[in-house]
N, C-alpha and C positions, 0 to 999 in steps of 0.2 A: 862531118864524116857521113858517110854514103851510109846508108842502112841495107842490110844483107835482102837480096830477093826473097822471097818465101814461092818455094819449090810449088805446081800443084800439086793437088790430093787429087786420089782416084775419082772422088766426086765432085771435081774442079773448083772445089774453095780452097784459099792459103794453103798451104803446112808449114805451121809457125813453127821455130825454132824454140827449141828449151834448152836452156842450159844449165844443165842440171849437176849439182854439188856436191857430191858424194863421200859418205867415210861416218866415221863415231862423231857423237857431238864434241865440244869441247877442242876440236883440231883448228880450229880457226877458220870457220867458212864463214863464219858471220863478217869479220874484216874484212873477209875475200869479195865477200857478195856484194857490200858496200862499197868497196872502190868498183868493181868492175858493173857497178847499178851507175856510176858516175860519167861511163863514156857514151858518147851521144849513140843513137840508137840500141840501146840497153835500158831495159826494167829490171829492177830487180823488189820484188814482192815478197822475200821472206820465205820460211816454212810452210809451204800452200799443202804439206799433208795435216796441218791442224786448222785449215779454213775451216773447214765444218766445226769444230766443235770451238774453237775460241774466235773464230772472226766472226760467222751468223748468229750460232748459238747459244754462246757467253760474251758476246757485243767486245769481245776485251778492246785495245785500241792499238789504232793503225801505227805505224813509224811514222807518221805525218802529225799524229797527235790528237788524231779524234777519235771517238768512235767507229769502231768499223760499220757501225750502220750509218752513222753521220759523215763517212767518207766521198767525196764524190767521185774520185777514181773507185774506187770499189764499188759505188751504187751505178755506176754505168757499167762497171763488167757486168756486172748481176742482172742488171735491165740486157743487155745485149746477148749475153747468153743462155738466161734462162725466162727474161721475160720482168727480174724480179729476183732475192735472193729469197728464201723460203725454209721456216723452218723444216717441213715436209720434208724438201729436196735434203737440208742439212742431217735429219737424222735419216735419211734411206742412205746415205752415202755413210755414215758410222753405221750403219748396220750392215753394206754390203764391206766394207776395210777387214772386219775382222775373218769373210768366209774366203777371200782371195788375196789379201795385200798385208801377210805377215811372213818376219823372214822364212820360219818352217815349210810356207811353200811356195818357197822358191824354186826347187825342182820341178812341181808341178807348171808352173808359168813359161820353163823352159821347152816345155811343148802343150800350150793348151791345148789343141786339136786333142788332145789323148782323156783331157779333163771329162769327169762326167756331165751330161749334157745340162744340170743343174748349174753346176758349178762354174762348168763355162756361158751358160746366160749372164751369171752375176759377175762374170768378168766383164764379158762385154758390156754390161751397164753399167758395170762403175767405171773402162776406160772410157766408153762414150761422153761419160758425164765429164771426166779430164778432157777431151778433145772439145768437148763446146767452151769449157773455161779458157782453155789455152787459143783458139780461136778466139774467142771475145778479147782477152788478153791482147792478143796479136794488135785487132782491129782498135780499142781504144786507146794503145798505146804508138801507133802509127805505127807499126809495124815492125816495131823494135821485137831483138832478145829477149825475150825473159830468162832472169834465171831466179832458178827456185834451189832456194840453202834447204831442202826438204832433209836431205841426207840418205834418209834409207834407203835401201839397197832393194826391198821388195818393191817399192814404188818404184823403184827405177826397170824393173824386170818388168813392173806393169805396165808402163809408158811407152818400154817398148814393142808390144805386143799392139801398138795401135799407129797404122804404118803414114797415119794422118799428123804425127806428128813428125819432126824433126828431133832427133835426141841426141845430143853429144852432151856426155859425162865428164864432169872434172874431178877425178877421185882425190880428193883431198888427206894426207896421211900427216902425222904430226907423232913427234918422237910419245912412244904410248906410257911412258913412266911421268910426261908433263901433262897430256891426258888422264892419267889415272890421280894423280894432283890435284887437277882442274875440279874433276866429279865430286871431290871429297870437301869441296868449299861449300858453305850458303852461298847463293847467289838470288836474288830476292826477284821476283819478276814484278818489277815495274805494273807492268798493264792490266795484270788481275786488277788493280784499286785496292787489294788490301796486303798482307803480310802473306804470301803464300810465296813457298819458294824452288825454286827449280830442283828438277828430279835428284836426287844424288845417289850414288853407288861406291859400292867396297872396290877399292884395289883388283883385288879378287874377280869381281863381276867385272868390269870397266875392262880387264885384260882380256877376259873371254867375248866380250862384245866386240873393244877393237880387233880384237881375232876373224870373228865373224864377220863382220861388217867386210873388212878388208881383202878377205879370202874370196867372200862373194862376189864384192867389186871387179878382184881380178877374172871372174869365173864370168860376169859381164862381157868382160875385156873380150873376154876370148868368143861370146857368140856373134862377134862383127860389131855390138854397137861401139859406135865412135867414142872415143874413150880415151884422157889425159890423166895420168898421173904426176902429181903437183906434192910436193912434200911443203908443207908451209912452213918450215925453218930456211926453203930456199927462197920463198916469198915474200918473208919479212928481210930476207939477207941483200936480193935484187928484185924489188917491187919493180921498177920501168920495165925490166925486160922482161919477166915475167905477167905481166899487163899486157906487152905489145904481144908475146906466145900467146897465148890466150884469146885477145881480140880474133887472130888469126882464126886460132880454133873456130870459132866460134863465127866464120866468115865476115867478120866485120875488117874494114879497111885503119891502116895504123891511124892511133892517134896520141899524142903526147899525154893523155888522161890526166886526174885531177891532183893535180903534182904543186906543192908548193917547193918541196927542196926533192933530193933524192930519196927520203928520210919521211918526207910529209903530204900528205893529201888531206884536202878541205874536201870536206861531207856537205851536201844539202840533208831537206829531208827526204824518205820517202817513202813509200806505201809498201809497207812490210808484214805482214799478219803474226807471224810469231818469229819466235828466236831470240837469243842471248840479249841482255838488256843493253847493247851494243849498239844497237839497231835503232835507239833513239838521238845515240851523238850526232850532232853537227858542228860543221867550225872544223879548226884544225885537227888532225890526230897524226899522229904519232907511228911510223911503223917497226914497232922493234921486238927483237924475239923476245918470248917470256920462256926463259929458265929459274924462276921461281921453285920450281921443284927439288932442282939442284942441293937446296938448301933446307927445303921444307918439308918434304917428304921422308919422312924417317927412313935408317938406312934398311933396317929388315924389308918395309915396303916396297923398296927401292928395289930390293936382290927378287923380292917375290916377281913383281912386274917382268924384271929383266927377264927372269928365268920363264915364267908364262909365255910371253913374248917372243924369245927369242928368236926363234926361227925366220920370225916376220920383221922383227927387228933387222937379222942380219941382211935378209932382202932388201931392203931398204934402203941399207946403209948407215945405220946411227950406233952399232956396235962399236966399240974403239973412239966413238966423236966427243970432243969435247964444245 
């Protein structure tokens, strides 16, 4: 399959394509991003809003199995985009995240022009610094898609304020009472190397997040960037067709993708920097919905979620579903 053109930029290089995976954790973008990393001309790289701090800076290790310093896909983006990966570069990029690329300002993002002249320098240098990754990207991956399972919604508000890139969003939504489920398990993160284990939150929190996350998404929707809403209980229900919408999205040409039944897809590996320890299966898997919550989620929690939710619930459509 044909690989999509990359549009020029004002300054006559690429404008690579991102396809970017939007919504609360825990909804299923990790699955997602790994089959649709599967179709030829597509990369898929993982959570790239924790490059800096767990791929440069705490070395943790690729979806490919090495070191992210011992990666060679990775040590050629770093050489082509910045020369080199560098601790320097890694903590000036955690230090500019926290003054521009947090949800609270989000409004501000919706018209930087208005930002204080401070503020809108450290914008512009930290999406600069996205645009030469996502170029490099582009170039040593042939020219493929990338998509980034980053999720947050401030980064997406950032990315698109830099008109060098290509941005189409796959807002990803997942019923928020199997989400709110999901948050409340250990889940052990492989790639640290030791016992450290993924963030977890109360019922409580997890509902006002996917609140937020979701609301913003749609608030996205509405400033023009390109923008698919995807419920992933539709995704696990019809993966083929769902795959070929998507490829669309995302101007790549149909292709039967990595299908063994209608039910199953064969994973390679591949260079993933953070996210769900999901990200290191290969071989067959399995696509089926998890209503584990159904049963496991106490029923008080259950009423609590619902009622938090609901309003976005009923949008959605998961009100009344079994």
């Amino acid at each position: 399959m044909g690989r999509p053109a990359a549009s020029p930029s004002p300054a006559g290089q690429p404008r690579p394509t991102v396809l970017y995976l939007g919504g609360l954790g825990r909804s299923g973008t990790t699955v997602l991003e790994r089959v649709l990393g599967e179709l030829p001309g597509v990369c898929s790289v993982g959570e790239l809003v924790h490059l800096w701090r767990r791929g440069v800076l705490d070395d943790e290790t690729c979806g490919c199995g090495c070191a992210f310093s011992a990666c060679p896909f990775w040590s050629e983006v770093g050489l082509v985009a910045f020369g080199g990966w560098s601790r320097k570069l890694a903590e000036r990029m955690e230090e500019l995240r926290p003054l521009v690329d947090r949800t609270r300002f989000v409004p501000r993002l919706l018209a930087p022009r208005l930002m204080r002249p401070a503020l809108r320098a450290a914008l512009q240098e930290y999406a600069d610094i996205w645009l030469r990754l996502h170029r490099a990207l582009h170039e040593v991956s042939g020219g493929a898609v990338v998509v980034d399972s980053s999720k947050h919604s401030s980064l997406a508000f950032v990315l698109r304020t830099e008109p060098g890139i290509d941005l189409r969003v796959v807002h990803v939504v997942r019923d928020s009472r199997g989400v709110a489920y999901s948050w409340t398990k250990e889940v052990r993160r492989p790639e640290a190397g030791d016992e450290s284990l993924m963030t977890r939150y109360s019922p409580t929190r997890s509902s006002a997040l996917w609140v937020g996350h979701n609301l913003l998404f749609g608030l996205l929707r509405r400033t023009g960037t390109s923008t698919r809403l995807l419920r992933y209980e539709d995704f696990v229900a019809a993966p083929r067709s769902v795959l070929a919408e998507l490829a669309g999205f995302a101007g790549l040409a149909s292709d039967d993708g990595p299908f063994v039944d209608d039910a199953t897809v064969l994973l390679s590996p591949s260079h993933t920097v953070a996210g769900n320890p999901m990200r290191f299966r290969t071989g067959p898997v399995a696509l089926r919905r998890d209503d584990a919550w159904r049963a496991r989620l106490p029923r008080a929690r259950r009423l609590l979620v619902s009622a938090l939710t609901a309003p976005l619930l009923a949008r959605y459509g998961y009100l009344g579903r079994r």
